[in-house]
C-alpha positions in Angstrom: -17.6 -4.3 -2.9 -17.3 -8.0 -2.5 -19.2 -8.7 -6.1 -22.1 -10.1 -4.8 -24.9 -7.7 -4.6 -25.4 -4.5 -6.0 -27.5 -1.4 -5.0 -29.8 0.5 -7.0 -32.8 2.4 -7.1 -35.9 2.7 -8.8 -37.5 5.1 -11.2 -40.6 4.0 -11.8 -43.2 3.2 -9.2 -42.3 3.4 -6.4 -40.2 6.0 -7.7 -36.5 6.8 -5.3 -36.3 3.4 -3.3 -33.3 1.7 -2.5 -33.3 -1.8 -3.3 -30.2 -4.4 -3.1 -30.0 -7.9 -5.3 -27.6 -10.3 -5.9 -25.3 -9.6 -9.0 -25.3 -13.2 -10.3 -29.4 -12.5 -11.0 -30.7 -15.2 -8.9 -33.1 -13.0 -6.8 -32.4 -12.0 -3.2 -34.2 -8.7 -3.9 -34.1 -6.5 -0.5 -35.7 -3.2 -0.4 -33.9 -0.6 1.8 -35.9 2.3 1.8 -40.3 2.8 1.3 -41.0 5.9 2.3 -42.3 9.2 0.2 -38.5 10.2 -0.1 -36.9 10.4 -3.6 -33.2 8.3 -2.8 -30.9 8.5 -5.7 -27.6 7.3 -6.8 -26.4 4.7 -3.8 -23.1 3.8 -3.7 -21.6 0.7 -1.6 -18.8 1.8 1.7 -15.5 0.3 0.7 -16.2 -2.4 3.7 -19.6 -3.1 2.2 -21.4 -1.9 5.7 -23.2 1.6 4.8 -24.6 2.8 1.3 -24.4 6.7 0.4 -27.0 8.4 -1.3 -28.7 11.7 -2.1 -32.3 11.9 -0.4 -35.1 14.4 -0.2 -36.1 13.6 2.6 -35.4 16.0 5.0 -37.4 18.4 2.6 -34.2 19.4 0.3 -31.2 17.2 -1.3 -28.7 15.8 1.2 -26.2 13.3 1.6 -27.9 10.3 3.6 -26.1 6.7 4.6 -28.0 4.0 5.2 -26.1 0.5 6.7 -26.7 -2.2 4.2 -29.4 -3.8 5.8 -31.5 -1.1 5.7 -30.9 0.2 9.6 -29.5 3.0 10.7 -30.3 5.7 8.3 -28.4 9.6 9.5 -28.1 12.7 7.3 -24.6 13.4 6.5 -24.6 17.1 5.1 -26.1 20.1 6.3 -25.1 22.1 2.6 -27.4 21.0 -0.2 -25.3 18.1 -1.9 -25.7 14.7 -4.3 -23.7 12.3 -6.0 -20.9 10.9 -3.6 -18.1 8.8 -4.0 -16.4 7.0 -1.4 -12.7 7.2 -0.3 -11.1 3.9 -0.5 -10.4 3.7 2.9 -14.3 4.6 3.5 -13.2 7.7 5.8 -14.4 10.5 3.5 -17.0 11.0 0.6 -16.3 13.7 -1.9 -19.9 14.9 -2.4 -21.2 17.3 -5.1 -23.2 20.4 -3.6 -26.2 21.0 -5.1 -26.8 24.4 -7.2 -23.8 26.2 -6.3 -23.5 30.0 -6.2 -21.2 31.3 -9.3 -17.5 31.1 -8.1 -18.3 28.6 -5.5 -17.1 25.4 -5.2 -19.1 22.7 -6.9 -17.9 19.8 -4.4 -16.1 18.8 -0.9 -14.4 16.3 0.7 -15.8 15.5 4.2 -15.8 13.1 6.7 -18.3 10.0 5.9 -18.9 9.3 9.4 -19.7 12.9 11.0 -21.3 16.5 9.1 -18.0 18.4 9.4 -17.0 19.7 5.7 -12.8 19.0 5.7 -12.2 20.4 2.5 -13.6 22.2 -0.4 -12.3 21.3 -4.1 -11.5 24.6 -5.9 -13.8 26.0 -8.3 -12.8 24.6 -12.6 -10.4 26.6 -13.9 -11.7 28.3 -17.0 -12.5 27.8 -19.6 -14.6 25.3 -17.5 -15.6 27.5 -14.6 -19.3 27.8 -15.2 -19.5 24.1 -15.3 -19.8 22.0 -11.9 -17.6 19.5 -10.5 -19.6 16.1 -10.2 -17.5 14.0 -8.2 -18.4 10.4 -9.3 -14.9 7.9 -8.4 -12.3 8.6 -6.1 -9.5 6.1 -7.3 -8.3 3.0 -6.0 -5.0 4.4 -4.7 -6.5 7.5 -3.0 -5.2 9.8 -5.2 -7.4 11.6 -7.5 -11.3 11.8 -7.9 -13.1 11.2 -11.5 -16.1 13.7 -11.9 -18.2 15.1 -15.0 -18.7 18.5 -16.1 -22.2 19.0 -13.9 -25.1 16.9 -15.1 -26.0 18.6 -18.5 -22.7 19.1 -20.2 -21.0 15.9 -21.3 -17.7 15.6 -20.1 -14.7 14.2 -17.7 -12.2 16.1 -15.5 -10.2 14.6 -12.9 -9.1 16.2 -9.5 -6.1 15.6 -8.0 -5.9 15.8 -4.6 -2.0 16.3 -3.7 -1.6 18.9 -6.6 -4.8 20.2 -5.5 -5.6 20.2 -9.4 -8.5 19.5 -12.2 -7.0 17.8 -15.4 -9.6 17.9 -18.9 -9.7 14.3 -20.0 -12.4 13.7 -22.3 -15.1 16.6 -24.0 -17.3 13.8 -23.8 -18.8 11.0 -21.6 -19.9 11.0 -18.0 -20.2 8.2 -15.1 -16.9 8.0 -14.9 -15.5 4.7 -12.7 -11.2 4.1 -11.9 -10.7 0.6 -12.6 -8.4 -1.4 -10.2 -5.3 -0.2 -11.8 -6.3 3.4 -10.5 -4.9 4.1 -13.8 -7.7 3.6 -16.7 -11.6 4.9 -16.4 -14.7 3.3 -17.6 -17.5 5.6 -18.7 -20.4 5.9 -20.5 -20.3 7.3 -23.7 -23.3 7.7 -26.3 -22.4 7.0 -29.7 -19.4 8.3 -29.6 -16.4 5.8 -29.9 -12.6 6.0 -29.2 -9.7 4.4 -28.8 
């Protein structure tokens, strides 16, 4: 959060370890986790003190936290969950179940620092119900959450949490990230431009 490391992990060998390095590219590569556990997708607490991930290591896809030096590692959920994003008061991660039934909901809001679910975001109104909710940015201001259409179908949607809402942006791009504003979004978007 501070701008002077970032988190990632690894896809080739050893594939699904954390590392951490400073952002300026001088070095200071740290590696979190070295285990047989597949750790995906980390994403830094507000405070800069834990990282959230998705794991297999507890034999199916969870929400972990691991502190930032690489102590302290707990399970968060007990549903089958990945991607997270972080409140910005680092209270609550919204976290995107895993393979949800049909007509379930495809992510919930619960609390970062115990198991307990608080709230489940409602299903995508059609026509966008048989896609997923992939939470991926909750905004600056607290407001709303910036997700994709699932993992296969380009796409970005925004939840708002007092209207209890999902608003269409975009039928393309994904990895959507609020900027500081909390009122413009940076994603990734292949080969497609707009203005």
């Amino acid at each position: 959060p501070d701008g002077a490391s970032v988190v990632f992990y690894s896809q080739v060998g050893p594939e699904g370890d954390l590392y951490v390095a400073r952002s300026d590219g001088t070095g200071g590569l740290r590696q979190l986790t070295d285990d047989a556990a597949l750790d995906r997708v980390p994403r830094w607490s507000p405070d800069g003190e834990w990282i959230a991930m998705f794991s297999n290591r507890s034999g199916r896809q969870h929400v972990w936290k691991i502190r930032a030096d690489g102590s302290d590692l707990q399970q968060v959920t007990q549903a089958l969950a990945s991607v997270v994003a972080w409140s910005p008061d680092g209270r609550r991660l919204a976290a995107t179940r895993s393979r949800p039934e049909p007509g379930e909901p495809s992510a919930s809001i619960l609390d970062a620092h115990g198991s307990s679910e608080l709230v489940d975001l409602p299903v995508l109104p059609p026509p966008n119900s048989q896609f997923a909710f992939a939470a991926n940015s909750w905004s600056p201001d607290g407001r709303r959450i910036a997700g994709q259409y699932g993992f296969t179908t380009l796409g970005i949607v925004v939840y708002s949490l007092e209207a209890r809402t999902f608003e269409h942006m975009l039928g393309f791009g994904e990895w959507p990230v609020w900027l500081p504003d909390s009122r413009r979004i940076l994603l990734v978007s292949r080969g497609r431009e707009f203005h």
